[in-house]
MARPAVO-882611 format. One record per residue: residue number from 1; x, y, z of N, C-alpha, C, CB in turn. Coordinates in pm, 1 decimal. Glycine has a CB too. Layout:
// residues N
<atom seq="NUM" n_x="X" n_y="Y" n_z="Z" ca_x="X" ca_y="Y" ca_z="Z" c_x="X" c_y="Y" c_z="Z" cb_x="X" cb_y="Y" cb_z="Z"/>
...
This chain:
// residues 102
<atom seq="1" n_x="1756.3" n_y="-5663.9" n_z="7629.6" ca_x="1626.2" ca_y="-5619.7" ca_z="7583.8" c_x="1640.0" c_y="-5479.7" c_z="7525.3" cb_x="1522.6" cb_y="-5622.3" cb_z="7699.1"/>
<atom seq="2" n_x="1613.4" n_y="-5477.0" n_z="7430.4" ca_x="1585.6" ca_y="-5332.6" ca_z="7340.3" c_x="1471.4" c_y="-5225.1" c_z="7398.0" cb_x="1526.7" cb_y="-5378.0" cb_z="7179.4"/>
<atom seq="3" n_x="1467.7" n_y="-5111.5" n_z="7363.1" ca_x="1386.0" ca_y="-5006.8" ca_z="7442.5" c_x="1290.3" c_y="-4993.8" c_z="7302.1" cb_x="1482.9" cb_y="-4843.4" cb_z="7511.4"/>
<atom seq="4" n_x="1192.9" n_y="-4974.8" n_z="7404.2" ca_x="1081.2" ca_y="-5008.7" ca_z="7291.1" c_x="1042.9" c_y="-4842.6" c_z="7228.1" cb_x="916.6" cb_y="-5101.9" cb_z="7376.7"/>
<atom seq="5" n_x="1010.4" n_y="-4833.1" n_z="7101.5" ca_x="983.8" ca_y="-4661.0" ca_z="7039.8" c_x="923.1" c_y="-4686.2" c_z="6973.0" cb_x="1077.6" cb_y="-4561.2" cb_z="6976.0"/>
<atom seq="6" n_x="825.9" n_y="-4585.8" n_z="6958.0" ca_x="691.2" ca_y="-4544.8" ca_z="6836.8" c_x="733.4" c_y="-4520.0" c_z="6692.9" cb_x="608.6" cb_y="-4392.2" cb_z="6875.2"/>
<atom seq="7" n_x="633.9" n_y="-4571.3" n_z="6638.6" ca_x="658.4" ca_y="-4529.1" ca_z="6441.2" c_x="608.7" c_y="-4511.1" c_z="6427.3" cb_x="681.8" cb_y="-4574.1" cb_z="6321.7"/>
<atom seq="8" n_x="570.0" n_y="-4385.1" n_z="6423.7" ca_x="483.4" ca_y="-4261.6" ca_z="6314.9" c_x="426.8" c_y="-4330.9" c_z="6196.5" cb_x="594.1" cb_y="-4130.1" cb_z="6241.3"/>
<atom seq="9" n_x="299.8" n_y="-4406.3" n_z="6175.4" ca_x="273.0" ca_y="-4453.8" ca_z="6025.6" c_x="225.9" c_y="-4335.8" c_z="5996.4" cb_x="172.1" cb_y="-4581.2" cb_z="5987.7"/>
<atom seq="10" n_x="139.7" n_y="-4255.6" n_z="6025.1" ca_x="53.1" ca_y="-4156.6" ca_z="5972.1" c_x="189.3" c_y="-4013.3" c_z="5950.0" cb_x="-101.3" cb_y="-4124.6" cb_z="6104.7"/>
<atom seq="11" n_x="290.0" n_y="-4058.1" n_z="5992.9" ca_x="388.1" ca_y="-3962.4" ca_z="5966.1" c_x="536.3" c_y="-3989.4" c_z="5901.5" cb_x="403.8" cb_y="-3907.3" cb_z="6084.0"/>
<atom seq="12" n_x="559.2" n_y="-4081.3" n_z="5808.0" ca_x="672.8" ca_y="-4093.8" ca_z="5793.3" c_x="807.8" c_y="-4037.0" c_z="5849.5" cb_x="663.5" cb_y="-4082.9" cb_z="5707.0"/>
<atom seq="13" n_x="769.8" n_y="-3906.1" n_z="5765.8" ca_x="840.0" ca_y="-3779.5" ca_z="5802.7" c_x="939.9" c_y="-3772.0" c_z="5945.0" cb_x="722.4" cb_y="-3674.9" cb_z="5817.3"/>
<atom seq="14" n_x="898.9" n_y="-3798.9" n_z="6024.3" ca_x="892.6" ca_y="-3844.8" ca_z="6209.6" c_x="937.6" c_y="-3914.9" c_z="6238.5" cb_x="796.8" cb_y="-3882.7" cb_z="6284.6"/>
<atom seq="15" n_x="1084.9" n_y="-3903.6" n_z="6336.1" ca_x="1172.6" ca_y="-3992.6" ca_z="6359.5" c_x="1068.5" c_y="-4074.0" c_z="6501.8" cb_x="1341.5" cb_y="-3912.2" cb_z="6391.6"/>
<atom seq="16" n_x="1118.9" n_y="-4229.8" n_z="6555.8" ca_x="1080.2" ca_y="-4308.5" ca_z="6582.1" c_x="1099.8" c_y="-4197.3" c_z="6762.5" cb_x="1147.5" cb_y="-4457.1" cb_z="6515.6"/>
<atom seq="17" n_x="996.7" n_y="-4227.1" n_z="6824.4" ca_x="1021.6" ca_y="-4192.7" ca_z="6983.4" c_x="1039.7" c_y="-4274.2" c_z="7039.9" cb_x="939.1" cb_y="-4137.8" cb_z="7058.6"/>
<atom seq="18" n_x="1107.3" n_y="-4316.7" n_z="7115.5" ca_x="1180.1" ca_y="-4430.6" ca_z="7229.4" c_x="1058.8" c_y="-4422.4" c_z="7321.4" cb_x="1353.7" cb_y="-4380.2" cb_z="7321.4"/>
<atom seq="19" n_x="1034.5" n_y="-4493.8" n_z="7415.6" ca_x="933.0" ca_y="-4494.5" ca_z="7499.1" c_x="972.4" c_y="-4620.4" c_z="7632.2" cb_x="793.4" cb_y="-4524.9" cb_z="7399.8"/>
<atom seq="20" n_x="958.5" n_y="-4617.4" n_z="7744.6" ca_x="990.4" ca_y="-4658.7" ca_z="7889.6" c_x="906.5" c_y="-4822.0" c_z="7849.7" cb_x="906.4" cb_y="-4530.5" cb_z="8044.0"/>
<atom seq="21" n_x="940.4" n_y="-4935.1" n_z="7865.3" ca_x="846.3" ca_y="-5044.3" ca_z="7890.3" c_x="720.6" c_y="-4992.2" c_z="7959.7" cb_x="912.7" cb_y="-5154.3" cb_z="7975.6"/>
<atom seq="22" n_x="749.1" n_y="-4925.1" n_z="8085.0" ca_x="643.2" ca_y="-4902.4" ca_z="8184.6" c_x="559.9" c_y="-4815.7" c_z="8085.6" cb_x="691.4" cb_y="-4826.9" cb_z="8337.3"/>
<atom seq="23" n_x="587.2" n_y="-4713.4" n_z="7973.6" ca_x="484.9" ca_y="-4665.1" ca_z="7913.6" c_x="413.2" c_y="-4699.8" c_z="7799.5" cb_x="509.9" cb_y="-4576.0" cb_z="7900.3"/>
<atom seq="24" n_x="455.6" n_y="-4821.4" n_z="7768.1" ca_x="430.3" ca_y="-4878.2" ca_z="7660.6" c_x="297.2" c_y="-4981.7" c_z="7728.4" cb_x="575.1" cb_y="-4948.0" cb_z="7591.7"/>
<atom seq="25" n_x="324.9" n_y="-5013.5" n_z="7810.5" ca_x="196.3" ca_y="-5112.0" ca_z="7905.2" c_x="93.3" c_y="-4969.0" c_z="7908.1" cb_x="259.5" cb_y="-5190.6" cb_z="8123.8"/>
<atom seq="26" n_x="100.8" n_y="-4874.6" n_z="7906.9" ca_x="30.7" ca_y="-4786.9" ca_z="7954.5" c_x="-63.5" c_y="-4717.4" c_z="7836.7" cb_x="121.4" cb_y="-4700.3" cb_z="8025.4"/>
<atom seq="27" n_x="-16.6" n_y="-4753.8" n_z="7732.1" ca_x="-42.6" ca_y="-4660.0" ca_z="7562.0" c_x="-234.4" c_y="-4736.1" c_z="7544.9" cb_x="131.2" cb_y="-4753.0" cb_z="7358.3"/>
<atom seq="28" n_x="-249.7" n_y="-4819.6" n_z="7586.8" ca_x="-415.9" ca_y="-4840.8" ca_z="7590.5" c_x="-487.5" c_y="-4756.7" c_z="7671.0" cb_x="-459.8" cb_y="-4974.9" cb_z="7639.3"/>
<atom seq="29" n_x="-462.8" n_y="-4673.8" n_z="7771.3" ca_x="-497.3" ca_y="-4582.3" ca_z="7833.3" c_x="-541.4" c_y="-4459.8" c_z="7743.6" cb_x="-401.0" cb_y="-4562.6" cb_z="7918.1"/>
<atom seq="30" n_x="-435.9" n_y="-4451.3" n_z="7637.4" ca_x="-511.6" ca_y="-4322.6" ca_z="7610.4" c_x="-560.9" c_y="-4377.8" c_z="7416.2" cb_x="-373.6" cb_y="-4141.7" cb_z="7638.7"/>
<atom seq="31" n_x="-532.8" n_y="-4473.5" n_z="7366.6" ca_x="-576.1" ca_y="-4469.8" ca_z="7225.5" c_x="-700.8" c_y="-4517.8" c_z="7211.7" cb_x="-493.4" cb_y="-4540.8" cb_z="7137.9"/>
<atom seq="32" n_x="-721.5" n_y="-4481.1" n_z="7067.5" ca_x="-864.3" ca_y="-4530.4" ca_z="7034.4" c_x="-925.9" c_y="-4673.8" c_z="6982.9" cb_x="-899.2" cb_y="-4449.9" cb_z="6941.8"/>
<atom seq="33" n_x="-1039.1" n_y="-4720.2" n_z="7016.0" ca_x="-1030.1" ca_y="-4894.9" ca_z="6993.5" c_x="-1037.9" c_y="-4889.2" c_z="6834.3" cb_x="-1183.7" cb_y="-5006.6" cb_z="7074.3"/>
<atom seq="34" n_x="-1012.4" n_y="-4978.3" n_z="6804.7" ca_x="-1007.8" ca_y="-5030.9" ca_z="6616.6" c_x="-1178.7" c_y="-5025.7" c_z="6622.3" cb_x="-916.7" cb_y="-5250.7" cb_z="6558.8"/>
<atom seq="35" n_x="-1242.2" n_y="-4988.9" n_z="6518.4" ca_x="-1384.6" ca_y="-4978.1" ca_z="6482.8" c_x="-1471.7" c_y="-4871.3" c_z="6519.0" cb_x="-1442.9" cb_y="-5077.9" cb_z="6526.2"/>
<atom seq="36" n_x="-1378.3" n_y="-4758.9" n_z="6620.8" ca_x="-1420.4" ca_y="-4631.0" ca_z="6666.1" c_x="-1443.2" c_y="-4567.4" c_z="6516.8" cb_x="-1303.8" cb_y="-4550.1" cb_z="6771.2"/>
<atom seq="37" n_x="-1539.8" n_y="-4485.8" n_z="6503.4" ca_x="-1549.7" ca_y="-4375.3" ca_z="6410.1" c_x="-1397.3" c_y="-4322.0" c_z="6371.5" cb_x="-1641.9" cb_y="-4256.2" cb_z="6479.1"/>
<atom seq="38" n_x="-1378.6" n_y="-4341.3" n_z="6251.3" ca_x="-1226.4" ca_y="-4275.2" ca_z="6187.5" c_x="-1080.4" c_y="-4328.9" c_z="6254.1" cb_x="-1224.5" cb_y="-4095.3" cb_z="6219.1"/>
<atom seq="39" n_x="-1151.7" n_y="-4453.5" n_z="6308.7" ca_x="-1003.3" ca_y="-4534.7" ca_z="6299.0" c_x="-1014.9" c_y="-4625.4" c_z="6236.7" cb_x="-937.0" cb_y="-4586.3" cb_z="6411.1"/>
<atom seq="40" n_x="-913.8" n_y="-4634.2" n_z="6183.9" ca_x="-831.6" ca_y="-4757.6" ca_z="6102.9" c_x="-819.0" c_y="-4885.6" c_z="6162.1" cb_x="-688.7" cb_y="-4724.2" cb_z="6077.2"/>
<atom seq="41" n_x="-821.1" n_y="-4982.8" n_z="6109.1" ca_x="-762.2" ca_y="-5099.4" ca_z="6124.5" c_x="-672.2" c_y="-5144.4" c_z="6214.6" cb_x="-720.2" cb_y="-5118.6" cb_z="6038.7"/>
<atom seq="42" n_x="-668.8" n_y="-5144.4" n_z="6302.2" ca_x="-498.2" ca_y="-5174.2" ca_z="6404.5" c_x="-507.3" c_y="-5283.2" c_z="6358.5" cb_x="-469.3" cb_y="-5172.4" cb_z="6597.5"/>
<atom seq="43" n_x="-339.3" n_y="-5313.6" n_z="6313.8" ca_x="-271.3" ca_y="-5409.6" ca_z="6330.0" c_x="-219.6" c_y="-5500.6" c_z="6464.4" cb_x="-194.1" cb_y="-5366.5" cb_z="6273.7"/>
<atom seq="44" n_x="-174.7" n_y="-5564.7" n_z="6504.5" ca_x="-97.5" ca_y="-5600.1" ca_z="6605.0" c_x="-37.8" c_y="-5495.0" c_z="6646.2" cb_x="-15.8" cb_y="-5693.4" cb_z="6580.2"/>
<atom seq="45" n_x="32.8" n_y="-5438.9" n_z="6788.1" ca_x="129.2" ca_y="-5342.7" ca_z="6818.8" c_x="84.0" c_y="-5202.5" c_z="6733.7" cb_x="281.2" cb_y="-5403.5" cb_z="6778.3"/>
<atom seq="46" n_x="8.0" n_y="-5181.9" n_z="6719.9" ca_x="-42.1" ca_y="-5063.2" ca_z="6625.2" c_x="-157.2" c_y="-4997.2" c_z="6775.3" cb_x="-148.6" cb_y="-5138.7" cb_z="6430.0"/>
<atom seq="47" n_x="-121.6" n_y="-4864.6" n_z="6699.6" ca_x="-253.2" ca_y="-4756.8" ca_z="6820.3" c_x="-259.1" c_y="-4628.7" c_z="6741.1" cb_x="-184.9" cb_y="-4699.9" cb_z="7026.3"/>
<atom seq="48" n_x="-402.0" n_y="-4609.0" n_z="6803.0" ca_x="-460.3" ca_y="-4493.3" ca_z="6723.7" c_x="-458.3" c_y="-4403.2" c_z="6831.8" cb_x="-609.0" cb_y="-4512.0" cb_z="6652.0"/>
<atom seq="49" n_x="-417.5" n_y="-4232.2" n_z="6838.9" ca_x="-452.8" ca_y="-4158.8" ca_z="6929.0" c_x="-506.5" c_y="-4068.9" c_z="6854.0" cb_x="-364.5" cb_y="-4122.1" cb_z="7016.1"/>
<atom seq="50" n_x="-655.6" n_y="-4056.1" n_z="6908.8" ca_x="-733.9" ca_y="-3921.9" ca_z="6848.5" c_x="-690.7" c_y="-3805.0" c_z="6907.6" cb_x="-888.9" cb_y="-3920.8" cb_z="6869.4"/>
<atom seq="51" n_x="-682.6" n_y="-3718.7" n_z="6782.6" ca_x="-592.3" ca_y="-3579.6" ca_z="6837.2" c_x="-641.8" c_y="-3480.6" c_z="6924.3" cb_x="-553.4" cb_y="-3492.5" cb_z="6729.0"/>
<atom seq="52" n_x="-822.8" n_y="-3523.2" n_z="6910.5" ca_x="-877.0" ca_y="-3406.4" ca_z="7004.4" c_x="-920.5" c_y="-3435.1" c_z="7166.7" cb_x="-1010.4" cb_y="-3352.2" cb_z="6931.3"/>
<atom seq="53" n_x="-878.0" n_y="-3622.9" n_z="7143.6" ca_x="-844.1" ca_y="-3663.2" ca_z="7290.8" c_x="-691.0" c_y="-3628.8" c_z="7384.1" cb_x="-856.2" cb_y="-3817.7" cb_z="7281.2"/>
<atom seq="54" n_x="-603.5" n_y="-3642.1" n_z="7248.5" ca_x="-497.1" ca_y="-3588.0" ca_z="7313.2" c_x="-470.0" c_y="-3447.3" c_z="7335.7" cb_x="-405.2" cb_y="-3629.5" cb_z="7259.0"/>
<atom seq="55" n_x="-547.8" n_y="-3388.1" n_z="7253.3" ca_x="-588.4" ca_y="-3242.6" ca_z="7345.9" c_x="-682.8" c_y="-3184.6" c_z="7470.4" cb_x="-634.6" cb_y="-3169.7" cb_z="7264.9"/>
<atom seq="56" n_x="-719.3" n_y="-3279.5" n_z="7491.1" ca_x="-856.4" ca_y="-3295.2" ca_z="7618.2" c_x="-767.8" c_y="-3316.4" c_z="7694.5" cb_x="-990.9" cb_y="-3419.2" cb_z="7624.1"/>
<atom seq="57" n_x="-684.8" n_y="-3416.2" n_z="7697.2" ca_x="-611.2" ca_y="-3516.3" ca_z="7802.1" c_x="-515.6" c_y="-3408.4" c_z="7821.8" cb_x="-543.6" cb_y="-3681.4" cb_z="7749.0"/>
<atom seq="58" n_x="-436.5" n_y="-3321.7" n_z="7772.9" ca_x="-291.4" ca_y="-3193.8" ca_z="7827.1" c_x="-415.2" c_y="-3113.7" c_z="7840.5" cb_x="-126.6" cb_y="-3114.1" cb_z="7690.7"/>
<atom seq="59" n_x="-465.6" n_y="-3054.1" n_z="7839.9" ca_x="-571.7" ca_y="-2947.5" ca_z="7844.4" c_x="-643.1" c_y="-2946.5" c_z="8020.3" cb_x="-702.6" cb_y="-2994.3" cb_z="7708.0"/>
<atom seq="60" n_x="-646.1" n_y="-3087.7" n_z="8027.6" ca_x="-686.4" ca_y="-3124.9" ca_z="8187.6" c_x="-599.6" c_y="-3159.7" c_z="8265.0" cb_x="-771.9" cb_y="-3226.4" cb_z="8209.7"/>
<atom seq="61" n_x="-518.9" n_y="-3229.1" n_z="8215.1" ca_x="-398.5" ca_y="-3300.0" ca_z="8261.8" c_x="-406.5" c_y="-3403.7" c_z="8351.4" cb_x="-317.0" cb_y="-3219.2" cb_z="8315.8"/>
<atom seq="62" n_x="-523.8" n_y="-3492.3" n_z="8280.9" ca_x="-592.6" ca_y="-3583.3" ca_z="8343.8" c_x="-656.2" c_y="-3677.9" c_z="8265.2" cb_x="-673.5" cb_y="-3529.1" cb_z="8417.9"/>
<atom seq="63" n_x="-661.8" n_y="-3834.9" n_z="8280.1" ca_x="-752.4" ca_y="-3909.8" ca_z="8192.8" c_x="-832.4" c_y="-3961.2" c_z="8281.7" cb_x="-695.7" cb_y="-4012.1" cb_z="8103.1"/>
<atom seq="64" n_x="-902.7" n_y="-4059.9" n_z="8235.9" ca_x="-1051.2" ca_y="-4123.5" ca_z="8291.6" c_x="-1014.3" c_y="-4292.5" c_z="8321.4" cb_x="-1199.4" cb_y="-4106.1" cb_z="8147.4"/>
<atom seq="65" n_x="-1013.3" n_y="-4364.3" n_z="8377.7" ca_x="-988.3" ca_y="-4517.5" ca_z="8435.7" c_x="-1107.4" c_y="-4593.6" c_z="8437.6" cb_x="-933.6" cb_y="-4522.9" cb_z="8584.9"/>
<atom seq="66" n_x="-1172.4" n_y="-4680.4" n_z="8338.3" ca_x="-1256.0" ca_y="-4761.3" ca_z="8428.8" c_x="-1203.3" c_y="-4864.2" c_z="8481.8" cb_x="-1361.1" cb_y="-4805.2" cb_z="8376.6"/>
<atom seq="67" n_x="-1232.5" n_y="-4901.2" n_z="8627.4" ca_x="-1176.8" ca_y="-4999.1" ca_z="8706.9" c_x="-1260.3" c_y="-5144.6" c_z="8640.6" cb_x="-1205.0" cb_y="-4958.9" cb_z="8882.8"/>
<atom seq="68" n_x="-1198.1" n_y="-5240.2" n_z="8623.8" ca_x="-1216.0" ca_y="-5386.1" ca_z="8553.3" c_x="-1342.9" c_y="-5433.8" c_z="8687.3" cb_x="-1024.0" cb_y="-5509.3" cb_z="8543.7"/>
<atom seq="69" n_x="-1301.7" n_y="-5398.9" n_z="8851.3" ca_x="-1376.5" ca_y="-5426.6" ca_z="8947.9" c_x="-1507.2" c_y="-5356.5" c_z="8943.1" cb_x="-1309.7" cb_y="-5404.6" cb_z="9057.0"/>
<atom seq="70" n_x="-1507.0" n_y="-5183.4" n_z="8900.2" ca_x="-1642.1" ca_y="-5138.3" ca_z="8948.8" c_x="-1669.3" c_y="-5050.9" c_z="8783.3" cb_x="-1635.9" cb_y="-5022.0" cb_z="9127.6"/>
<atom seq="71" n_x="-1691.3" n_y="-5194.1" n_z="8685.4" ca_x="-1727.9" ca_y="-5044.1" ca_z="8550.5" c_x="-1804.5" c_y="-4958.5" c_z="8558.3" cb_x="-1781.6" cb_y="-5067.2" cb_z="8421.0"/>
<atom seq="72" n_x="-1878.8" n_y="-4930.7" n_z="8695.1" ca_x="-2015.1" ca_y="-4846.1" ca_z="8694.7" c_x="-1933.3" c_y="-4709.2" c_z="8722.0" cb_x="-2150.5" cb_y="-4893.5" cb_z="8828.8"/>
<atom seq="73" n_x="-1779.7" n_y="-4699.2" n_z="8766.4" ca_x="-1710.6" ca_y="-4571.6" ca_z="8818.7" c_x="-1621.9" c_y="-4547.3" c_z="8729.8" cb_x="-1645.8" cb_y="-4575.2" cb_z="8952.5"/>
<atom seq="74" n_x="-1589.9" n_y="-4408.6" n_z="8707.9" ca_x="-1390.5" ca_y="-4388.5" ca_z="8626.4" c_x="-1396.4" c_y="-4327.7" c_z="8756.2" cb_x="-1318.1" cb_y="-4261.8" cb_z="8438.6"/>
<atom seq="75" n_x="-1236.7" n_y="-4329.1" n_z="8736.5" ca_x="-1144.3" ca_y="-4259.5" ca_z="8835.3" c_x="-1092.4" c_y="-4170.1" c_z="8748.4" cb_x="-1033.1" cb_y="-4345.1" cb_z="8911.3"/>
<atom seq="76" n_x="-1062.8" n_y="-4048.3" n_z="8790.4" ca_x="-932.1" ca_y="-3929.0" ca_z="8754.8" c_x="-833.2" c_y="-3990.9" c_z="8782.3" cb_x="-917.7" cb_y="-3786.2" cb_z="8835.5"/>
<atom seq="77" n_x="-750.7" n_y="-3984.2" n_z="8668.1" ca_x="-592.6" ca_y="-3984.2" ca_z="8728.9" c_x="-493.9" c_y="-3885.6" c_z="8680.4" cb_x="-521.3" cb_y="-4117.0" cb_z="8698.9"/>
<atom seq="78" n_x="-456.1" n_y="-3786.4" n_z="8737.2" ca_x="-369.1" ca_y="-3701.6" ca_z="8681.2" c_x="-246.3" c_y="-3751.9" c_z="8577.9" cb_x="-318.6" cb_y="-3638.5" cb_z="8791.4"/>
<atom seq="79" n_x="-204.5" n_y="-3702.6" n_z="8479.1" ca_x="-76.9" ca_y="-3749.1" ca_z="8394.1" c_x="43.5" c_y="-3731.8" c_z="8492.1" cb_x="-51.6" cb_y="-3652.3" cb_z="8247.4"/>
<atom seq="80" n_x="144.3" n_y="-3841.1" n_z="8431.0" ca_x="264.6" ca_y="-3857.1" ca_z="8529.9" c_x="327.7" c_y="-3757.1" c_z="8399.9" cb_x="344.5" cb_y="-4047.8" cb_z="8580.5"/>
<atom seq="81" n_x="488.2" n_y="-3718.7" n_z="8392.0" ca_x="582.8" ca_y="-3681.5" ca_z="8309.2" c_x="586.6" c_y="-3714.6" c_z="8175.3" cb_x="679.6" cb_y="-3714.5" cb_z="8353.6"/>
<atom seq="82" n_x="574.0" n_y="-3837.6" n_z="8229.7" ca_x="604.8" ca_y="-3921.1" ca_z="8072.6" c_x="503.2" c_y="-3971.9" c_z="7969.8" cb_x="673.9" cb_y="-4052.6" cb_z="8097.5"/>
<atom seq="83" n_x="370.2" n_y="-3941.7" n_z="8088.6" ca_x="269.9" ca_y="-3936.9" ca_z="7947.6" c_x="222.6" c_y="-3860.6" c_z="7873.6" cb_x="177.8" cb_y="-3971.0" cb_z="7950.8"/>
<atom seq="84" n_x="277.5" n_y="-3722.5" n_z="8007.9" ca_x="210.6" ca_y="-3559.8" ca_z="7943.0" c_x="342.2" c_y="-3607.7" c_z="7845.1" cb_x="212.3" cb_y="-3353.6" cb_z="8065.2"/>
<atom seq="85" n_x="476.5" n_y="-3599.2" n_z="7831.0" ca_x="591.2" ca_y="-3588.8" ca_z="7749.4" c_x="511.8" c_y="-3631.6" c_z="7621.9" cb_x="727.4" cb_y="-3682.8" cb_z="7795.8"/>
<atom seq="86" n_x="483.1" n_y="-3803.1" n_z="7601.4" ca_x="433.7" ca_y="-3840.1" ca_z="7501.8" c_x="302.2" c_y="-3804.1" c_z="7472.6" cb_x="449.4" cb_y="-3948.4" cb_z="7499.8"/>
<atom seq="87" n_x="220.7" n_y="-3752.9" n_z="7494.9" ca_x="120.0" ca_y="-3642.2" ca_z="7459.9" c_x="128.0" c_y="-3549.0" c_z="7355.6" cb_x="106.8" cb_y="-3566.9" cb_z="7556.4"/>
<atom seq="88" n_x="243.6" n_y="-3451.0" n_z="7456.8" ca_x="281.4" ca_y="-3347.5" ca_z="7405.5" c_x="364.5" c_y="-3394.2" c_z="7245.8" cb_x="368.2" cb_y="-3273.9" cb_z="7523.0"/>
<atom seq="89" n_x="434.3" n_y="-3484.1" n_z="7263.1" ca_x="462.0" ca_y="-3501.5" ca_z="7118.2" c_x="376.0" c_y="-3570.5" c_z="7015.4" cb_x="572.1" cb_y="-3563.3" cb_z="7111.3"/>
<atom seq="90" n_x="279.8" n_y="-3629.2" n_z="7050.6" ca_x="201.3" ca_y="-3683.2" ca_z="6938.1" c_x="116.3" c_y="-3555.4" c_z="6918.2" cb_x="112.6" cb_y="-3829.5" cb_z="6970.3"/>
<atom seq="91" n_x="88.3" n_y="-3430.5" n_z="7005.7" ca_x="16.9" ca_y="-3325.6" ca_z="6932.9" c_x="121.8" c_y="-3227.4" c_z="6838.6" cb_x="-64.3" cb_y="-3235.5" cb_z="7047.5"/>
<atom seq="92" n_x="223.8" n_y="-3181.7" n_z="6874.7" ca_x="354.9" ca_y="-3139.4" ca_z="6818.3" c_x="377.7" c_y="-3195.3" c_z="6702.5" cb_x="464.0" cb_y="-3166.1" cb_z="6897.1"/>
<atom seq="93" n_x="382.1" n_y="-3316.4" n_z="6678.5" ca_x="444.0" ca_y="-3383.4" ca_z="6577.2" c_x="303.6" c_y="-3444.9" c_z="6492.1" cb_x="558.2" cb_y="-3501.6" cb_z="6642.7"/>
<atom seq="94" n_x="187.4" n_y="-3406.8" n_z="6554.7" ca_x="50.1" ca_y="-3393.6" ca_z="6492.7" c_x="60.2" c_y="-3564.8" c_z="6402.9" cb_x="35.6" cb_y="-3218.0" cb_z="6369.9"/>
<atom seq="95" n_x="66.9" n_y="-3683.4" n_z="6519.7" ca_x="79.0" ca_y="-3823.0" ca_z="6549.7" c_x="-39.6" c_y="-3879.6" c_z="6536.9" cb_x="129.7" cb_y="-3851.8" cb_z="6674.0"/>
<atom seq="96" n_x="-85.2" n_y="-3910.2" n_z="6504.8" ca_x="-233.4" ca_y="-4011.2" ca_z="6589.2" c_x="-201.7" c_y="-4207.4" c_z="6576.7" cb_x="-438.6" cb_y="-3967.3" cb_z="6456.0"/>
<atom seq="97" n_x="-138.6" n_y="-4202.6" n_z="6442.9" ca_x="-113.5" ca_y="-4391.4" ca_z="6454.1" c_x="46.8" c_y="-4389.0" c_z="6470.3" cb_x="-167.9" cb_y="-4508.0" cb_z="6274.9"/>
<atom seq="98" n_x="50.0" n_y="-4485.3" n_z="6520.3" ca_x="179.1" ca_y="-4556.3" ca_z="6541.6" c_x="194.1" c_y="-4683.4" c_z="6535.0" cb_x="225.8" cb_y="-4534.7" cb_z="6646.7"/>
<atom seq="99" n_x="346.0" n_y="-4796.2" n_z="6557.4" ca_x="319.3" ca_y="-4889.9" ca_z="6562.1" c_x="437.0" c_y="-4894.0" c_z="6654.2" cb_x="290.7" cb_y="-4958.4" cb_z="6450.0"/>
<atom seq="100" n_x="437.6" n_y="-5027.2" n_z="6767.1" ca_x="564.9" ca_y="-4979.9" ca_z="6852.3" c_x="589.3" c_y="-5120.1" c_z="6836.6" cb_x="558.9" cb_y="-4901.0" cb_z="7019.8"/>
<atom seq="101" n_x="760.2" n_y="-5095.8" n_z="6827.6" ca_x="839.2" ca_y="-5172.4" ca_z="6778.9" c_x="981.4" c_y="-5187.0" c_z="6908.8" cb_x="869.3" cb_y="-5108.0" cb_z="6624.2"/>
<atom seq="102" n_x="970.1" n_y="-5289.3" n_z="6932.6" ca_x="1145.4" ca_y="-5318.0" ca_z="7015.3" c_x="1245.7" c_y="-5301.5" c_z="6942.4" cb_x="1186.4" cb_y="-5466.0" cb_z="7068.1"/>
């Protein structure tokens, strides 16, 4: 099995980031749905991260959960390593679409 990494569409420029299976299950956590204000189209395997969420999200160092059991609650969940990591580079490398590819 191949390790799965991000492609910069909105960045050519931007070499591909490798990314953990376990964080790749995880990348709906923080992107934006297709039909949100100023997103694009997702394709299949395609994600949008709005940049001023991914600055909210390192800024707190924390995102929001709604549980599938109680939508009336979010939970806090602090960022692990590897999501502040990939955070930090989609603001760095000033990222918002990607498409992730094996």
């Amino acid at each position: 099995m191949s390790q799965p990494a991000l492609v910069p569409l909105d960045r050519p420029d931007v070499s591909p980031r490798p990314i953990s299976p376990r964080l790749r299950t995880q990348l709906v956590y923080f992107t934006s749905p297709s039909g949100t204000s100023g997103v694009p189209h997702l394709k299949e395997d395609e994600y949008w991260f709005a940049a001023q969420e991914v600055a909210t999200w390192l800024d707190d160092g924390v995102f929001h959960l709604v549980s599938p059991l109680d939508t009336a609650n979010m939970t806090e969940v602090e960022l692990t390593e590897e999501q502040e990591a990939l955070l930090n580079w989609l603001k760095a490398q000033r990222v918002q679409h990607v498409r992730v590819v094996d």
